[in-house]
C-alpha positions in Angstrom: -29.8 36.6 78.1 -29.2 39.3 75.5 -26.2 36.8 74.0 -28.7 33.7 73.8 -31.2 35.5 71.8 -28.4 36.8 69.5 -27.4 33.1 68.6 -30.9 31.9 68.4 -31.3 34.6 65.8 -28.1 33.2 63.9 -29.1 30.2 63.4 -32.5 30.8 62.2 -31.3 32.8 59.3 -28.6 30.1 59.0 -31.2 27.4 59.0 -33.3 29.3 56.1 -30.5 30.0 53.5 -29.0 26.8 53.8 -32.1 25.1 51.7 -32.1 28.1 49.5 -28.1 27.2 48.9 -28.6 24.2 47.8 -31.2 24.9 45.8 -29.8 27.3 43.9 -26.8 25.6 43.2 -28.6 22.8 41.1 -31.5 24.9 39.8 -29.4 27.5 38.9 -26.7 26.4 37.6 -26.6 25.3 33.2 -24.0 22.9 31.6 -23.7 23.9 27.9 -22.0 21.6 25.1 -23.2 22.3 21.7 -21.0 19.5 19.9 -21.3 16.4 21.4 -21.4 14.0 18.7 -18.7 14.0 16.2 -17.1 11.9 13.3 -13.2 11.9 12.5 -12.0 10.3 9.3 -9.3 9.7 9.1 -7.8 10.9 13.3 -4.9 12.8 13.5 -2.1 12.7 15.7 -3.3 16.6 17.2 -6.1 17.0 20.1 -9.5 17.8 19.5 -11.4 20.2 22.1 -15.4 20.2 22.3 -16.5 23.3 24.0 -18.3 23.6 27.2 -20.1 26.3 29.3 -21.0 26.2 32.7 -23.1 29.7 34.0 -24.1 30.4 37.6 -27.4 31.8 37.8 -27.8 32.4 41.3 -26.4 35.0 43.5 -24.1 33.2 45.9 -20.6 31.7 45.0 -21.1 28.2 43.3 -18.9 25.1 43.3 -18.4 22.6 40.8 -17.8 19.1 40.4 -16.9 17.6 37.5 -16.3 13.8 37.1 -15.5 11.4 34.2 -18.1 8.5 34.8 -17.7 6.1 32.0 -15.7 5.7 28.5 -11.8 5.2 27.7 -11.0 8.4 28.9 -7.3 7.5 30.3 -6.0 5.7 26.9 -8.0 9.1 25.3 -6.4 11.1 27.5 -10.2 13.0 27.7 -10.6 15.2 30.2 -12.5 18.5 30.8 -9.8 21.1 30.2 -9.0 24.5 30.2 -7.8 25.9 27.1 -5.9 28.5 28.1 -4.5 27.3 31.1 -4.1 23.6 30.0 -4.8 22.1 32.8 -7.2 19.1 33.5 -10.3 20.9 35.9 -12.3 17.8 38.6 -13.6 21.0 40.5 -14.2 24.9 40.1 -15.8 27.7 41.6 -18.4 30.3 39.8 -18.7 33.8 40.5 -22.5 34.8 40.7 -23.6 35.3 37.2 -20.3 33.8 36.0 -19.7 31.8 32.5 -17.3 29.6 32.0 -16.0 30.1 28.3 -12.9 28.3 28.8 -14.0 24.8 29.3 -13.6 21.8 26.8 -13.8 18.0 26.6 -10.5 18.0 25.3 -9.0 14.6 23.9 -6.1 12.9 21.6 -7.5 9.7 19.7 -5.0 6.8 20.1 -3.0 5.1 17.2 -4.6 1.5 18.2 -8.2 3.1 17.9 -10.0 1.5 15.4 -12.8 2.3 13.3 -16.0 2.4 15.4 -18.1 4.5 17.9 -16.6 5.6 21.4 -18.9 7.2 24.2 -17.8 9.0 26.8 -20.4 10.1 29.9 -18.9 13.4 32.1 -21.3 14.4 35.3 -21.0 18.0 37.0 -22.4 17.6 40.8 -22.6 20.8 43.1 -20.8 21.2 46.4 -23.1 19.3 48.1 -22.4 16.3 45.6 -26.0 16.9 44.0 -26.2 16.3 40.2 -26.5 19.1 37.9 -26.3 17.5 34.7 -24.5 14.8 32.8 -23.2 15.3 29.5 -22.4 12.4 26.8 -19.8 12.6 23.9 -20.1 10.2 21.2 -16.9 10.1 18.6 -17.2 7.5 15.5 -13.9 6.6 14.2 -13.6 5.7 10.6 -10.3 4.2 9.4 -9.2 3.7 5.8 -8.9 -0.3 5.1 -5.4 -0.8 5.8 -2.8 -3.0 3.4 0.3 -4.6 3.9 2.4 -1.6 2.7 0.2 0.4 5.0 2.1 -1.4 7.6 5.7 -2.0 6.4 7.3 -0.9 3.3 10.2 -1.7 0.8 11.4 0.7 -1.5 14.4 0.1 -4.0 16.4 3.4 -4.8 16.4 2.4 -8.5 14.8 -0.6 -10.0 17.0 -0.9 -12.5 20.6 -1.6 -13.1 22.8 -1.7 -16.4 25.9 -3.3 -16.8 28.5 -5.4 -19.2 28.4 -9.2 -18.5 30.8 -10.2 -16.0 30.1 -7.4 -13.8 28.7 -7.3 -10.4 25.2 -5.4 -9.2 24.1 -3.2 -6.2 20.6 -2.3 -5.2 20.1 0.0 -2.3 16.5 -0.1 -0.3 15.1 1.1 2.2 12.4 -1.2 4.8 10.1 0.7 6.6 8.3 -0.6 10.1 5.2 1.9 9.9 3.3 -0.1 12.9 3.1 0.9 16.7 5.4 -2.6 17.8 9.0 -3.7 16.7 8.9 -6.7 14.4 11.7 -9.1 12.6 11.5 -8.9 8.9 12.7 -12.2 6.9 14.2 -11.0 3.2 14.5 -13.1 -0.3 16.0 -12.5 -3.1 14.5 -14.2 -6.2 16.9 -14.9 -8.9 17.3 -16.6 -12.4 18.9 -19.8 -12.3 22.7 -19.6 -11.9 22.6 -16.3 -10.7 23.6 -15.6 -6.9 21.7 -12.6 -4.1 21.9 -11.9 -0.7 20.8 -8.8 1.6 23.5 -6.7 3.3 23.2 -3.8 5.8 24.3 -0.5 4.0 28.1 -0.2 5.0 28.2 -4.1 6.2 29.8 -7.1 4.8 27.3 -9.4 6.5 24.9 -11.4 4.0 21.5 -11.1 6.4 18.4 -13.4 6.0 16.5 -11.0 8.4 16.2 -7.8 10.7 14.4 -6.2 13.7 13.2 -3.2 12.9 11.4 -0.5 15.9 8.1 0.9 15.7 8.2 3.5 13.4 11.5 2.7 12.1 13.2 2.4 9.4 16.6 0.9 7.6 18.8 1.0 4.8 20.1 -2.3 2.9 21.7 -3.0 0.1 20.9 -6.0 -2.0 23.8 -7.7 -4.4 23.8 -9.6 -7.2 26.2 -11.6 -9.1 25.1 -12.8 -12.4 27.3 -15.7 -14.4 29.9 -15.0 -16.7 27.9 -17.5 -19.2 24.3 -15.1 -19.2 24.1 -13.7 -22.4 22.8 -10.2 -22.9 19.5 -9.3 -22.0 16.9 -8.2 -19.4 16.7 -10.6 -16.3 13.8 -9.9 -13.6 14.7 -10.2 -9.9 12.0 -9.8 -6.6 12.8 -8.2 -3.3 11.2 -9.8 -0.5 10.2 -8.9 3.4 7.7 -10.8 5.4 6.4 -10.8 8.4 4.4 -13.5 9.7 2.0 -10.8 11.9 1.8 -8.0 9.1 2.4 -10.3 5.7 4.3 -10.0 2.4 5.7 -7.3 0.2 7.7 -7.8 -3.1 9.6 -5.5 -5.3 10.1 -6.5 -8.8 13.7 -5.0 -10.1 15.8 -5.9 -12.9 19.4 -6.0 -14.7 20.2 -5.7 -17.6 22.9 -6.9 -19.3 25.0 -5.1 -22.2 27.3 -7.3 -23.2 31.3 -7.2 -22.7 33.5 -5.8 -25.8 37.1 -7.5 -26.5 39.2 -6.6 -29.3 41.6 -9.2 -30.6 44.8 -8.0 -32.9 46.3 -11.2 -34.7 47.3 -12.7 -37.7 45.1 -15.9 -39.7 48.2 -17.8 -38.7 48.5 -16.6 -35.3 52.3 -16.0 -36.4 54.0 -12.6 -35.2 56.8 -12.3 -37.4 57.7 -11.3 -41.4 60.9 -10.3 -43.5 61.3 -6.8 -45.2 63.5 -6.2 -48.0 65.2 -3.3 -48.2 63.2 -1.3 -51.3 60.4 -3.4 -51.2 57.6 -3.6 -49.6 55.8 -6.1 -47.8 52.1 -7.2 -47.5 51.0 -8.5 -43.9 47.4 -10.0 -43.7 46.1 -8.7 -40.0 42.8 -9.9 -38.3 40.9 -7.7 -36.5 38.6 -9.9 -34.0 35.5 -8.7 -31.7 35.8 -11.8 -29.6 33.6 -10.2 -26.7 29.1 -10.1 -26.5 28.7 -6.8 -27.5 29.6 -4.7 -30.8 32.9 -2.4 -31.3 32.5 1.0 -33.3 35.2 2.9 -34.8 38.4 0.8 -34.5 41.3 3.0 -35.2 44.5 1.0 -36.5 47.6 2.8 -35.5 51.4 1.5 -35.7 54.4 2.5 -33.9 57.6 1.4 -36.3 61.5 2.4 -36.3 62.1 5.7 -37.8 62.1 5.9 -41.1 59.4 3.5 -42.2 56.4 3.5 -43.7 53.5 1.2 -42.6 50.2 1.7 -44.4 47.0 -0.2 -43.3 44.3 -0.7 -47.1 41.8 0.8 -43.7 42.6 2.8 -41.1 38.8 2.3 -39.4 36.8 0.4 -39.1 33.1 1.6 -38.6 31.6 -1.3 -36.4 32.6 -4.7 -35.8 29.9 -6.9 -34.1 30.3 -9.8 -31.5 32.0 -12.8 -33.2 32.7 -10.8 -36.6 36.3 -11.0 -37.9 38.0 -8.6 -40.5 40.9 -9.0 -42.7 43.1 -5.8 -43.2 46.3 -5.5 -45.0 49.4 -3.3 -43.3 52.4 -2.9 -46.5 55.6 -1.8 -44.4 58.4 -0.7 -46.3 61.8 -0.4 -44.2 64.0 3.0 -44.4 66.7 3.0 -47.3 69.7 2.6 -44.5 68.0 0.3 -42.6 71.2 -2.5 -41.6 69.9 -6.0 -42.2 68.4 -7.5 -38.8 65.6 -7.9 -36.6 63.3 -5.4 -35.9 60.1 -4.7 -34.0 56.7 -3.2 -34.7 53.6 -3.0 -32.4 50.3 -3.0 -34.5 47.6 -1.4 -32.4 43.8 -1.9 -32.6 42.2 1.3 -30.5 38.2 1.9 -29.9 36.6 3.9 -27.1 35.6 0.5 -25.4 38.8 -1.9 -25.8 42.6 -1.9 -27.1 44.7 -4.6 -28.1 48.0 -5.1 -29.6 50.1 -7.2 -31.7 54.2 -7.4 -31.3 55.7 -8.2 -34.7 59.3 -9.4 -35.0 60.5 -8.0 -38.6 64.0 -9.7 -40.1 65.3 -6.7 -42.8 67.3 -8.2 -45.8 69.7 -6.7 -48.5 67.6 -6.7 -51.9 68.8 -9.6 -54.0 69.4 -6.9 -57.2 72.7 -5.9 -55.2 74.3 -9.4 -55.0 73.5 -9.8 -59.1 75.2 -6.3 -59.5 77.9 -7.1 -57.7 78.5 -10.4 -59.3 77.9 -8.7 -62.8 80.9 -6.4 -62.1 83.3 -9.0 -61.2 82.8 -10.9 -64.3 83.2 -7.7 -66.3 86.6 -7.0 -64.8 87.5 -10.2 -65.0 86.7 -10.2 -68.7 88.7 -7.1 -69.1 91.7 -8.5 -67.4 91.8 -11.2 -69.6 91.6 -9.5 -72.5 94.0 -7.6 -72.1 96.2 -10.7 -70.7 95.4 -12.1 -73.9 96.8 -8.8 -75.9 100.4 -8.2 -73.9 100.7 -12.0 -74.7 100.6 -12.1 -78.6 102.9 -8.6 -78.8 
């Protein structure tokens, strides 16, 4: 008898705090978020965290439910989160008089996101699954207007190259995917007339015509160009192209120019590579000095290299500048040594600037002066006279 009126007793107090339980929980329990509408512009790529509180109020041990009811919150990758811990929280538990200072709507704004206005509705329900409040977070998204380079980009290393005609060119560039997919890229080079361009990988021989390129990626080419040997001197415009029929068109004006080629030519009017030297005289040989190349010579140093003994003297030894197509007559008087035995000799006429050398071979036949033989002769008929006379002398005595 004694036990049943002990357990009729227990569930009469049971039966009145159960109501008082449940009231508490939701009358005495506050949701606090004092930033729930925000604007970002431009996102970044780090999380943002909107701070909650939750306080128990009552006296008794409170649980709470917390559940994401509407919005993108899984390509957000919202939750409500606890800072410190980092973790996601669906349910906790307050101490009475508890706060919460540890709570936030924490989420990462996707790359895809575009400009615009994004809600997201959280609910926090007590143990009994009775609503204690609902809380909406509205984040506007403003993007900057995006353009093709924005996108994908092409950047030459130098935009532009210097060289003689004749002479080959390489750019180097870089194309940049900058969007969240892989695409294929089609490349053009635009050319003068004549001329000739392709795309290469860096370090490749393969001409290309196009290239996959990753999200977010990124590759070296190399463009070359072959201009030909008639272009004169000058400035000549080229355009890098990629395309991409999702993303569109980007072109990169570069250009070459052209210096011109130097050539020095060492002849004679005649083109003839030979002369005669007498011995004691000298002799006048008429050189031409020829810039037969599309760009100017400066300082042309003649020089000679002769047998020992001689003497070979150029009317100029330099010439100051000598521009494309000019010519120059200078004089080189080359006396042979007094011993020198008649014969053929050699002497190699040089023309020498910093930006060409040429040289001449010159076949030199030496001959005994013609004052000797008349000497020689002279003497003879003088002893031939004396002879006589005295011939004519003996012969009377």
């Amino acid at each position: 008898m004694y036990r049943r009126g002990l357990l009729y007793t227990a569930l009469v107090v049971i039966s009145c705090l159960i109501p008082q339980a449940i009231f508490a929980s939701v009358a005495d329990i506050e949701v606090n978020s004092p930033l729930t509408n925000i604007g970002i512009d431009p996102p970044r790529s780090f999380s943002y965290d909107l701070g909650v509180e939750v306080t128990n109020n009552s006296e008794t041990i409170q649980t709470v439910e917390i559940r994401l009811i509407s919005g993108p919150f899984k390509e957000w990758q919202a939750s409500v989160f606890n800072r410190y811990k980092q973790l996601r929280i669906d349910t906790m538990e307050l101490a009475p008089g508890a706060v919460s200072e540890d709570l936030s709507f924490h989420f990462f704004v996707p790359q895809e996101a575009q400009s615009g206005t994004y809600k997201f509705l959280t609910g926090y329900f007590d143990g009994s699954g009775q609503e204690i409040d609902k809380i909406e977070y509205v984040v506007s998204i403003t993007r900057p207007e995006t353009s093709t380079e924005d996108l994908f980009t092409l950047e030459p290393r130098y935009t532009t190259l210097t060289g003689p005609v004749g002479e080959s060119f390489t750019f180097n560039a870089e194309l940049s995917n900058k969007s969240t997919d892989e695409h294929d890229f089609d490349l053009r080079v635009e050319v003068p007339e004549g001329w000739q361009a392709f795309f290469k990988p860096s370090f490749e021989d393969t001409q290309i015509a196009s290239i996959s390129i990753e999200a977010n990626g990124s590759t070296r080419l190399q463009v070359l160009v072959q201009p030909p040997l008639s272009a004169a001197p000058g400035s000549y415009p080229i355009v890098l192209a990629a395309s991409n029929k999702d993303l569109g068109q980007i072109t990169k004006p570069v250009q070459v120019e052209l210096t011109g080629s130097p050539e020095l030519t060492l002849t004679t009017m005649s083109g003839r590579l030979n002369s005669t030297v007498i011995i004691g005289e000298s002799t006048d040989l008429k050189l031409v000095v020829f810039n037969s190349g599309t760009s100017p010579l400066d300082n042309i140093r003649l020089l000679n290299q002769s047998p020992e003994g001689w003497v070979v003297e150029f009317d100029h030894n330099l010439i100051p500048r000598l521009e494309s197509q000019e010519a120059i007559e200078i004089t080189a008087s080359i006396s042979a040594a007094e011993d020198t035995l008649p014969g053929d000799y050699s002497i190699k006429m040089v023309g020498s600037s910093l930006q060409a050398v040429d040289t001449a071979d010159f076949r030199i036949t030496v001959l005994k002066s013609s004052t000797f033989g008349w000497v020689g002769i002279s003497v003879l008929i003088l002893v031939a006279l004396v002879i006589g006379a005295l011939f004519l002398r003996l012969g009377r005595r």
